[in-house]
N, C-alpha and C positions, 0 to 999 in steps of 0.2 A: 667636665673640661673647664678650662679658665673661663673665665669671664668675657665677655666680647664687649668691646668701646665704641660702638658704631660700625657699621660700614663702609670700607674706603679700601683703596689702592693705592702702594707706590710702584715704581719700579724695584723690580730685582734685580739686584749685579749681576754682570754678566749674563743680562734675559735677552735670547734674540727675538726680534721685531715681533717675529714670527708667533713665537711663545706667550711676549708680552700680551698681544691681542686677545690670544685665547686664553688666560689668566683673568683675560676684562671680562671675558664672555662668561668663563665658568668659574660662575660666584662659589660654588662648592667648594671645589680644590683649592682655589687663591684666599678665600675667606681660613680655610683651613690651615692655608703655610702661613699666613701674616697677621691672625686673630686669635688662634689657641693657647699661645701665650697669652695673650690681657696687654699688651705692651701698647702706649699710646701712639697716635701717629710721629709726635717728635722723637719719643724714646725709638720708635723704628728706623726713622731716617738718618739720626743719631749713632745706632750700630752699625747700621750699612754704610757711611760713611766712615767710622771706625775700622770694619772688616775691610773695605777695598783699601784701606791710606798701609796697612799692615805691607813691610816689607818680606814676609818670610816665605819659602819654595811650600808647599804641602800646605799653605794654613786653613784649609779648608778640613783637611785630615788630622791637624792638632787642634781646630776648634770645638771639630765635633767629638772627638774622642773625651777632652776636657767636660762638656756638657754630659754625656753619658755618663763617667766619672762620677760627675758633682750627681747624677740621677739614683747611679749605685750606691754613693755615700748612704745616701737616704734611704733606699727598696731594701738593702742587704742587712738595714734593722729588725726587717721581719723574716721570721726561721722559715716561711712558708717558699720565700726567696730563696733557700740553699739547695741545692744538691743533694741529692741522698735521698734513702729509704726510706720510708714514714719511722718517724721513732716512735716506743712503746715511755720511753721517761720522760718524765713532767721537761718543763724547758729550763726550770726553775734547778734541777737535778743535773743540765749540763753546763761544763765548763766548756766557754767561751772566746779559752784563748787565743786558740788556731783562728776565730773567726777574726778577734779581734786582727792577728797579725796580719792576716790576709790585707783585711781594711786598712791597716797602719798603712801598708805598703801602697794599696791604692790613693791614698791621701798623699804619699809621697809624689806620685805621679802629678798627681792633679794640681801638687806647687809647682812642680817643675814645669806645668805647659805653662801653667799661669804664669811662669817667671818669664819665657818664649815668647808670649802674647805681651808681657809690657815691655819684653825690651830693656832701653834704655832708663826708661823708668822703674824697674825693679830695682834698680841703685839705691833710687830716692824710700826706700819701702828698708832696706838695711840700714838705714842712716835713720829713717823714723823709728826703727823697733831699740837702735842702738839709744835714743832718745831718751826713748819711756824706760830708761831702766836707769840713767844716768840723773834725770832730774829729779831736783830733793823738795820742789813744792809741787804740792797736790793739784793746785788750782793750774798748774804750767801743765803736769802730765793729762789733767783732765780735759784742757782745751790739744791737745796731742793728740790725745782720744777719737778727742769731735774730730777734727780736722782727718782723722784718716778714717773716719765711717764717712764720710763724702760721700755722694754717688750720683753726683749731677750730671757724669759724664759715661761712657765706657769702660774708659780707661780705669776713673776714680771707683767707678762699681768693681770690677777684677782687682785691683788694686785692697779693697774692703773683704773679696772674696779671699786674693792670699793671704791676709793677715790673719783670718777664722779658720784659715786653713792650716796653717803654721801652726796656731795654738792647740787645736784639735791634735796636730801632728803630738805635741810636745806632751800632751795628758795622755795620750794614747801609748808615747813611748812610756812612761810615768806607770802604768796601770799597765804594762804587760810583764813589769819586774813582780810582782805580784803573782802569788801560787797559784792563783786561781780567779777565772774575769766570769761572776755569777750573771747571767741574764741581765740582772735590772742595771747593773753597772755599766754591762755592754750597751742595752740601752738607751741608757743616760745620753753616756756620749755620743752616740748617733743620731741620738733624738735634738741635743743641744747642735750636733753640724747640722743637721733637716733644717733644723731652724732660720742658722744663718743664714743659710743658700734659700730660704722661701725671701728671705727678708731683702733679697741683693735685686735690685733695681733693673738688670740687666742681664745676669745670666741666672734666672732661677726656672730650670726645665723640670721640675718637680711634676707639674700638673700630667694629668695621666690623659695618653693620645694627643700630645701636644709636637707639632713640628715646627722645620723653622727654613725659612726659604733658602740660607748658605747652602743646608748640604741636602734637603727634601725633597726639591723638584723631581719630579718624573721624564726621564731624556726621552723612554720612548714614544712617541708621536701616535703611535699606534692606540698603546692602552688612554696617551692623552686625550685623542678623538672620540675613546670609544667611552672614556666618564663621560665629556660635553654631550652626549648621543642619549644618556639615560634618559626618562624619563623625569619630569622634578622631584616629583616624591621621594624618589630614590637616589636621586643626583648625589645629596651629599654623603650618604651612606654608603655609595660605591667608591666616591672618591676616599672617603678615610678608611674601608677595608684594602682597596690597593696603597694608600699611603702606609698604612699601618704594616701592610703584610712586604711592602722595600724598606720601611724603616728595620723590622725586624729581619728580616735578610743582610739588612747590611751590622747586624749587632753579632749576626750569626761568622760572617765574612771578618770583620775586625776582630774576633775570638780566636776563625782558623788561622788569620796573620799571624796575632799576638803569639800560638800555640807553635807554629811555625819558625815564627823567629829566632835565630840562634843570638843567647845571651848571657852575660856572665852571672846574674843575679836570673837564676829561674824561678826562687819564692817569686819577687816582686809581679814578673812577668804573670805567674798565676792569679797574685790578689787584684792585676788587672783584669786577669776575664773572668774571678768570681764576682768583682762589680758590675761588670756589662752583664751577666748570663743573667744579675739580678733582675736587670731592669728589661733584658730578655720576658723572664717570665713574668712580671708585673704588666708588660704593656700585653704580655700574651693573655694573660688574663681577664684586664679591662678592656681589651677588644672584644675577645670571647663572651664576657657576661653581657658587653652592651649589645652586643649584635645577638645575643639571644634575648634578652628583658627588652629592646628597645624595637627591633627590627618593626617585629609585625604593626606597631601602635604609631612608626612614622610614616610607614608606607602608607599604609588607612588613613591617616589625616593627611599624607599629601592625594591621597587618589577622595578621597572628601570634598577638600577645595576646589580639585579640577571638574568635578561634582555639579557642585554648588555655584562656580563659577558660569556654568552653563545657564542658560537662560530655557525656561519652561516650553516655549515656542522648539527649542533648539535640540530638545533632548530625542526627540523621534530622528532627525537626523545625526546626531552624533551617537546613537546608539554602538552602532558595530564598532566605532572606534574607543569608546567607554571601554565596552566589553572587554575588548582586546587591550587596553590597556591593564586592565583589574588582573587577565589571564597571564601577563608580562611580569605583573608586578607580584603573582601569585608565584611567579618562576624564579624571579628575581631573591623573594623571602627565603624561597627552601635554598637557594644556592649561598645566602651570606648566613642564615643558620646552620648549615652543612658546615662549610667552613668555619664557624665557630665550635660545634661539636669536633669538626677535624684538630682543629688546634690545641683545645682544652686536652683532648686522647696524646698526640705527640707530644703536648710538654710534659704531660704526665709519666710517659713512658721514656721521656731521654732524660727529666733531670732523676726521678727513683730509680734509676736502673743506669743507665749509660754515664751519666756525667759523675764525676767524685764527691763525698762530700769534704766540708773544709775539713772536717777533725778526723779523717779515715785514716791517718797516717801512713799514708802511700808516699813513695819519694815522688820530689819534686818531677824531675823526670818522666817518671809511671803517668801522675796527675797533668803532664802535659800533653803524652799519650792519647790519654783517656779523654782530654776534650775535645785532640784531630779528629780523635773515632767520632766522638759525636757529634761535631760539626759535618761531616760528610754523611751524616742520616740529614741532620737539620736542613740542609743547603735543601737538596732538591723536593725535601718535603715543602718548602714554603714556596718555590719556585713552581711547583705542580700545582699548588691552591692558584696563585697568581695566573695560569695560564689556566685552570679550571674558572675561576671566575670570569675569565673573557669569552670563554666558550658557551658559559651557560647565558651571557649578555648578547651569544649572536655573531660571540667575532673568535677566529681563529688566530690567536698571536702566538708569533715565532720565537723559537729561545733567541734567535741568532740576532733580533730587533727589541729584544725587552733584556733579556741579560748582557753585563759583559765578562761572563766567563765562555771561553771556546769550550769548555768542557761540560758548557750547561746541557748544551744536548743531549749527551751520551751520560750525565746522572739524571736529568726528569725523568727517561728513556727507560733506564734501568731501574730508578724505584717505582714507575707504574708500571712495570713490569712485575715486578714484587709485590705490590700492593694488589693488583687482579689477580696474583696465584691467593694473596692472601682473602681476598673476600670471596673466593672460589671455594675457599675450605669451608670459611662461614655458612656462606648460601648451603653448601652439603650438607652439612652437618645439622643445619636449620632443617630440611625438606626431611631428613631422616628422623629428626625429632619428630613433627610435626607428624610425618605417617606414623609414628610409632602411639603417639600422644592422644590422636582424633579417635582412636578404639575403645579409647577408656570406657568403661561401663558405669562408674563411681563418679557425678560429675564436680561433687567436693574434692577428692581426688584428682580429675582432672584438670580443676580448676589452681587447685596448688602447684602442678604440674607446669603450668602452660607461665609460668616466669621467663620461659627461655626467647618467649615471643618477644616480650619487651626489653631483652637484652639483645633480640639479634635488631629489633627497632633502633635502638640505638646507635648498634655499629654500624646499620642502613645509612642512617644518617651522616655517621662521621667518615664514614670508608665504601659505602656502596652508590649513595647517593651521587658524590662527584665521578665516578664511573658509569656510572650508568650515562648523566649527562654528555663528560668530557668525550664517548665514544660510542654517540647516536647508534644505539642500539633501538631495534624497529619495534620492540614490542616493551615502547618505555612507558607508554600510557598504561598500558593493562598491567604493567608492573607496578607502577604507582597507583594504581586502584586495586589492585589487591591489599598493598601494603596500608593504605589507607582504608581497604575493610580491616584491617587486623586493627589498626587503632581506635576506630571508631564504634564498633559492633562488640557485641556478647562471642567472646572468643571461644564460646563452645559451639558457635554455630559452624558443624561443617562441611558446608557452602562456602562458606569463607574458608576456614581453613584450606579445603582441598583446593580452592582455587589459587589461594597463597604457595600451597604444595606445586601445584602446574608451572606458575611462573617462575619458580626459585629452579626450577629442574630447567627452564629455560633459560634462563639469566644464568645457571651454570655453564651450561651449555657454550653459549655465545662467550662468556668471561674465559673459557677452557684455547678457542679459537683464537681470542684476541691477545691472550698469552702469546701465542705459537707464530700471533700476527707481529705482536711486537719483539718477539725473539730476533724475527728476518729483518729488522731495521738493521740500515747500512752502521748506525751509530752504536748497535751490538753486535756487530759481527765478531768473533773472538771471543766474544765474552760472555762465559757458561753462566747458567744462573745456576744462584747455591742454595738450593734449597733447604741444606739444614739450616742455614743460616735467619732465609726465610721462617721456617718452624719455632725457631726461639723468637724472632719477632712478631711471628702472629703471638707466643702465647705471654708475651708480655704484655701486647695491646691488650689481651684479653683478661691482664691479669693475676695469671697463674703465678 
C-alpha cells in the first residue's frame, strides 16, 4: 500500500459529529480512508476544500467514477485483467486491437469528467493546447510546457491529468488505424498513461487497497461499531477486508448501471466497464493474496504485544482472558482467509466463464448482456462475505442496515441458498470418496488416490467454511477437528478418515435442512430454485 506521512486527522465533508468521533477512535479505518494514498496533510485539506467549493449535482458519482477510470487506465495493461478464457497463445501472438478500442474509449470518458470537474477552467486548457501548436519559438512553447504540468493545486493537478489524457487519447486514435496493435505497442501506451497518472499530485489511485474518504465511508453504524469492537491485532485488517469488500461492491454496482443504461454509443459504454471490471479484479486479487500471505503473521504480532505488554506479576491473572483472546483471533484468521479463498474462487469463475472477453467478437448489445448476467452473481456473492464476516465477528447484520439495495434480501437469500445446495453435493461426493478410498489395500495407491482430500480442503475453505459459520451449526467444533485431522496427520490413517467420513454425512445432513430452511424465507416465497442452473455453477467452481 502507499506510503503513510504520519499519523493525523482531519475532518471529513459532510462527517456527522457522530461519525467524526468514531473516525478519532478507530485509528484503523480513519488511518485507512485518509493515509493509503501518501497525500500530505495540506495536499488533503487542499482536495477537501476543492471537492466541497465544486458546483455540480452527483460529483461525488463523477469523481469517483473518474478515479476508477484513471485505476483501469493502468490494471487493463495487464491481460491477467481481461475477461475471458485462459488462452493457450503466447500474448505476444494476439492482436490487441479490440483491447486497445475498448481503452481509447475509456480514456474518452475520463476527459470528459475531467472536463466536468474543471468547469470553467477547461476553457483555459483549449486556449493553452491552442498555444503550443501556434508558437514558433521553443523556449516560449517550453515555458507553456512548464506552466501546465503545475500541480500546486487541484485544480492545476486535473488540469495536468487532462492534458496526458488528451495526448494518450490522440496516439491511441493514431495506432488503432493500424492492422494490427502487437502487445508491446499496447503496452507502451498504457504503461506511458500509468505513468502520468502515478506522477499527478492529486488524483493518482494507482496504489493497490487504497480508499479515499469522498466516496469510502462506511454509512452503516452497524458494521462501523462492530470494526471499533475488534480486537487490535485485528482492528486494522477487518476494517480494510469490509473496506475492500464495499469498495468492490460498489465497482460491481457502477458496472450493473453502466450495463443498464440505455445509450447511443454502446461500444463506449462497454470500454467503461472493461476499465472498472479491471480494477474489479486487481483489488480482488490484492485483497485476496494479502489476507492470505499477511493474515496470520499480523494477528501473531498484534496478540504478541498484548503479550508482552503484560507484566510478569499479571499474567496468572490475565490468563483466561489471553486465552480467549488467541481463541477469537484464531476465529478471526480462518474467517478473513475463507474470505480470501472465497473471492480468489468467484473471480475466477465469473471473469473465465461469465463475463466477455474484449476480442470475442460478440455484438455490443450480446457483450452488455453478458455483464447484467454477471453483475447479478457478483452483487450478492460480495454482500454474503460482507454479512458472513459480521457473523463470524459475533454480530448479526441486516441487509436492510448495511445495503441500500431493497432487493438485497431476496439476492443474499437466494444465492446462499444455492451456495448450501452447492456445498451439499461437495460434502457427498467427499464422504463417498472417502468410504470408497479408506479400503484400499495398496497404500502407494491409496496414497495417489487420496488428492480429492486436498481439493475438497480447499473448497472447505472457500465455500464450506463461511456456512458452516454464517449458520451455527451444532457440531461446528467436531467438524473442524476432523477437517483439521485430515490436514495435519498421515491421511491414511483411518481414524481420521472415518471420522472425517461421520462428520461430512453430518454436515450433509443439516446443509440438506438448511436448504428447505431457507427455501421457506418470506424473501423466497415464489421463487423456485433452479437447480440445473445450480449444477453448471457448481461445476464451474469446480472447474470442469
Amino acid at each position: 500500500m502507499a506510503s503513510h506521512h504520519g499519523r493525523f486527522s482531519v475532518p471529513l465533508a459532510g462527517q456527522a459529529p457522530r461519525e467524526a468521533g468514531r473516525a478519532g477512535r478507530d485509528d484503523g479505518y480513519a488511518d485507512l480512508l485518509l493515509q493509503t494514498r501518501g497525500l500530505h496533510r495540506e495536499q488533503l485539506q487542499a482536495r477537501e476544500a476543492w471537492f466541497a467549493s465544486l458546483p455540480l449535482d452527483h460529483k461525488e458519482e463523477l469523481l469517483f467514477e473518474l478515479e476508477i477510470l484513471l485505476k483501469g487506465l493502468a490494471t487493463f495493461s495487464n491481460p491477467r485483467n481481461h475477461p475471458g478464457p485462459p488462452r493457450r497463445a503466447p500474448v505476444v501472438a494476439i492482436d490487441f486491437g479490440s483491447h486497445l478500442t475498448y481503452w481509447r474509449d475509456g480514456v474518452q470518458r475520463a476527459v470528459y469528467l475531467a472536463r466536468l470537474l474543471l468547469g470553467q477552467r477547461d476553457r483555459s486548457f483549449v486556449f493553452h493546447r491552442y498555444l503550443e501548436t501556434v508558437l514558433p519559438e521553443d523556449a516560449a512553447r517550453t515555458k507553456l510546457a512548464r506552466e501546465g504540468m503545475s500541480q500546486d493545486t487541484p485544480e492545476e493537478s486535473l488540469f495536468a491529468l487532462r492534458h496526458a489524457l488528451t495526448q494518450s487519447l490522440e496516439v491511441a486514435d493514431g495506432l488503432l488505424r493500424t492492422p494490427r496493435v502487437p502487445y508491446r505497442l499496447f503496452y507502451a501506451l498504457l504503461s506511458m498513461t500509468q505513468r502520468e497518472i502515478q506522477r499527478n499530485a492529486y488524483f493518482n489511485p494507482l496504489s493497490a487497497l487504497e480508499f479515499r474518504p469522498e466516496f469510502d465511508r462506511i454509512a452503516s453504524t452497524d458494521v462501523l461499531e462492530l470494526i471499533a469492537n475488534v480486537p487490535g491485532g485485528a482492528h486494522r485488517l477487518v476494517a480494510l477486508t469490509f473496506l475492500s469488500l464495499f469498495r468492490m461492491l460498489r465497482y460491481v454496482r457502477l458496472v450493473a448501471g453502466l450495463a443498464e443504461r440505455p445509450t447511443d454509443n454502446k461500444r463506449q459504454a462497454a470500454g467503461r466497464i472493461y476499465l472498472v471490471l479491471a480494477v474489479l479484479r486487481s483489488d480482488a486479487r490484492a485483497l485476496s493474496g494479502y489476507l492470505r500471505k499477511r493474515t496470520g503473521a499480523l494477528l501473531a504480532e498484534g496478540f504478541e504485544e498484548d503479550l508482552f505488554a503484560t507484566a510478569a506479576p499479571d499474567l496468572e491473572a490475565r490468563h483466561d482472558a489471553l486465552l480467549s483472546l488467541g481463541h477469537r483471533l484464531i476465529g478471526i484468521k480462518a474467517a478473513l482467509e475463507g474470505i480470501a479463498a472465497s473471492i480468489r474462487l468467484e473471480m475466477r469463475r465469473s471473469f473465465e466463464h461469465d463475463l466477455p472477453a474484449p476480442d470475442t467478437g460478440f455484438s455490443d448489445e450480446e457483450i452488455r448482456l453478458r455483464f447484467r448476467r454477471a453483475t447479478t452473481e457478483l452483487r450478492p456473492a460480495l454482500e454474503n462475505k460482507i454479512l458472513f464476516l459480521g457473523k463470524a465477528l459475533g454480530v448479526r447484520l441486516h441487509e436492510s442496515g448495511v445495503f441500500d439495495s431493497d432487493a438485497a434480501k431476496r439476492e443474499t437469500s437466494e444465492r446462499l441458498r444455492r451456495d448450501v445446495w452447492m456445498f451439499a453435493q461437495i460434502v457427498r461426493a467427499f464422504a463417498s470418496k472417502a468410504e470408497h478410498a479408506k479400503g484400499g489395500e495398496d497404500r502407494w495407491e491409496a496414497a495417489a488416490g487420496f488428492a480429492f482430500v486436498r481439493e475438497f480442503l480447499s473448497y472447505f475453505q472457500a465455500l464450506g467454511y463461511p456456512l458452516l459459520r454464517a449458520s451455527d451449526y451444532p457440531r461446528v467444533d467436531a467438524f473442524m477437528a476432523a477437517m483439521s485431522g485430515l490436514e495435519d496427520a498421515d491421511l491414511l490413517d483411518p481414524r481420521r478418515i472415518e471420522q472425517a467420513i461421520i462428520e461430512s454425512r453430518a454436515f450433509y445432513d443439516f446443509l440438506i435442512a438448511l436448504f428447505d430452511d431457507i427455501s421457506k424465507r418470506d424473501e423466497l416465497k415464489g421463487v423456485a430454485f433452479d437447480r440445473r442452473n445450480a449444477a453448471t455453477s457448481l461445476k464451474l467452481y469446480l472447474g470442469d
